[in-house]
N, C-alpha and C positions, 0 to 999 in steps of 0.2 A: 802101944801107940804106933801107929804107922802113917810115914810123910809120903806126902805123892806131888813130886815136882815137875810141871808141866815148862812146856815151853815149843816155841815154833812159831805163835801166833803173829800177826801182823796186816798190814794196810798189804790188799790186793788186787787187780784189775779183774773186773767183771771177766769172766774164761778164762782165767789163768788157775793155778795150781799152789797148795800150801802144803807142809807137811807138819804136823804137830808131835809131841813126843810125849812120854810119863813116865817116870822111874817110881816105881816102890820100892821104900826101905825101911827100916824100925824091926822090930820084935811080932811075929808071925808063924806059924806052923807050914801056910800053904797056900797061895792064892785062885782062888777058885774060879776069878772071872773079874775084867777090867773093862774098862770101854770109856767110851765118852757121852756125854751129857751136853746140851748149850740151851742158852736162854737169852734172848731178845728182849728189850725193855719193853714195856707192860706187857710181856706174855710170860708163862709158864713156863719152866725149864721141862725139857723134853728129851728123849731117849735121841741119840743117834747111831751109835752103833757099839755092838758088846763083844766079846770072845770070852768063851771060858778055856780054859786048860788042855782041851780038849782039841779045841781048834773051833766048837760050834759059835756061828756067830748070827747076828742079829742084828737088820736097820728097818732106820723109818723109813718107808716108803717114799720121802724126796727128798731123799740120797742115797737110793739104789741105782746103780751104775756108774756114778757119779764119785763115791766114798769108799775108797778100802780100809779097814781094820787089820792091823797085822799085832801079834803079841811074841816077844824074845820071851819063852822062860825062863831060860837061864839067865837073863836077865834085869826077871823081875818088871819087861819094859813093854808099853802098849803102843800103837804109832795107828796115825788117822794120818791117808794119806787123802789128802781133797782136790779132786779136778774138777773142771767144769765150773767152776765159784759163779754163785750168781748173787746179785745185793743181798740177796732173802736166806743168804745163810749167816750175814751179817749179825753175830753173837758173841756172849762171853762162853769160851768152850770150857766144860768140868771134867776130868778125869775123875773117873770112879773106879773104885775096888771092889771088892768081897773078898774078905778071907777069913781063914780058917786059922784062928788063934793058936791054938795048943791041936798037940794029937788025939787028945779026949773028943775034939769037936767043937762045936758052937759056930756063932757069925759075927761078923763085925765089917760095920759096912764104914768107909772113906770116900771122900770128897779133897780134891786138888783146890789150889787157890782161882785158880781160872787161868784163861790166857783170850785177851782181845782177836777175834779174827773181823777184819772188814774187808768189804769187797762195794768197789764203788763200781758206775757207771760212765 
């Protein structure tokens, strides 16, 4: 089992800036890649941005320029730093994991409780 505790989120002015956080902890071999996730009511939860271990990372397209992804290894800790806020990012944001169970291998994929980001006008 692995906890993933989120936190940062909050009420924010349309151009202004958030920074959100995630800590992984529990029983794990290795974590292969973290990111965040958000989801808007009656829409789909959707990809926003990933890092693997490596440092490669990965966004949706609007929240390029806008969105940095930073990951502490040693820390086990992911961080979305968000400028620019516009209403339309207005979601519940998901910490996601992937890791690597044991040294034998396998996957095991996590999800965070969420955390509210609003952004009014």
């Amino acid at each position: 089992q692995v906890q993933l505790v989120e936190s940062g989120g909050g009420l924010v002015q349309a151009g202004g800036s958030l920074r959100l956080s995630c800590a992984a902890s529990g029983t794990f071999f290795s974590i292969n890649a973290m990111g965040w996730y958000r989801q808007a009511p009656g829409k789909q939860r959707e990809l926003v941005a990933t890092i693997t271990s490596g440092g490669s990372t990965n966004y949706a397209d609007s929240v390029k320029g806008r969105f940095t992804v930073i990951r502490d290894n040693a820390k086990n800790t992911v961080y979305l730093q968000m400028n620019s806020l516009k209403p339309e990012d207005t979601a519940v944001y998901y910490c996601y994991s992937y890791v690597i169970p044991t040294e034998w291998g396998g996957r095991l994929d996590y999800w965070g409780q969420g955390t509210q980001v609003t952004v009014s006008s």
